[in-house]
C-alpha positions in Angstrom: 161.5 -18.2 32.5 164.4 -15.8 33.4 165.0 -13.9 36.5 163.9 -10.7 35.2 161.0 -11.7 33.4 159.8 -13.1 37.0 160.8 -9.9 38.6 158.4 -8.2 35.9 155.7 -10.2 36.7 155.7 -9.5 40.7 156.5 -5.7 39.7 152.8 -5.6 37.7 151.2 -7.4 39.8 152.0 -5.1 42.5 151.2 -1.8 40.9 148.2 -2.8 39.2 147.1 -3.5 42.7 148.4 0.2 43.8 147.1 1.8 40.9 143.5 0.6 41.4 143.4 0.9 45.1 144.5 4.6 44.5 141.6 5.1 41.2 138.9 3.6 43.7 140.4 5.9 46.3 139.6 9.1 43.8 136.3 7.7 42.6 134.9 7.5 45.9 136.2 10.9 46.9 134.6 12.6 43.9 131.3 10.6 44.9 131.5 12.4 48.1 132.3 15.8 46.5 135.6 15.9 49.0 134.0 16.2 51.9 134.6 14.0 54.7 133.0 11.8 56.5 132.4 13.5 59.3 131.3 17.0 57.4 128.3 15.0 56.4 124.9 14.4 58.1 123.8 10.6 58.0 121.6 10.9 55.0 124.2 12.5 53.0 126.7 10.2 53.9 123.8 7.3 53.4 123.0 8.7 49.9 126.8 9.3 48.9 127.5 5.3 49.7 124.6 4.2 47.7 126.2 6.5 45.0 129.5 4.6 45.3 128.2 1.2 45.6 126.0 2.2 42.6 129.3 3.3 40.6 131.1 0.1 41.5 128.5 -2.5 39.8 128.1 -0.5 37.2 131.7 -0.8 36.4 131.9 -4.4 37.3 129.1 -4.6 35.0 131.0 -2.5 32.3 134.3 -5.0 32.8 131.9 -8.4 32.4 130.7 -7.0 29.1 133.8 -6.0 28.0 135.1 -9.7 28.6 131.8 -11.0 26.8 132.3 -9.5 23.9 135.8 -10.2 23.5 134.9 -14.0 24.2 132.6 -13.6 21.1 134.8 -11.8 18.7 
């Protein structure tokens, strides 16, 4: 393995970390409609982390039946 297929390695694996941490950023923004935090009573805020944590397993869901069925094609 060369120098610059090592380089290329260490470069993905870096923005494939940047890139989701910034898409999991924008999902849970749009779960909150952009509003903040503190713009929110408790139940709202309550209700819009149930909506996230909701969102999250169902993709994590998505992903392991996406890996199933390419394990059975």
């Amino acid at each position: 393995m060369n120098g610059n297929q090592i380089i290329n390695m260490i470069i993905r694996q870096v923005m494939r970390r940047v890139i989701n941490k910034g898409v999991n950023t924008g999902i849970d923004l749009a779960s909150r409609r952009g509003r903040s935090d503190g713009d929110m009573t408790e139940d709202e805020r309550s209700r819009s982390q149930t909506q996230a944590d909701q969102g999250r397993n169902m993709a994590k869901r998505a992903r392991k039946a996406g890996r199933l069925t390419r394990r059975l094609f």
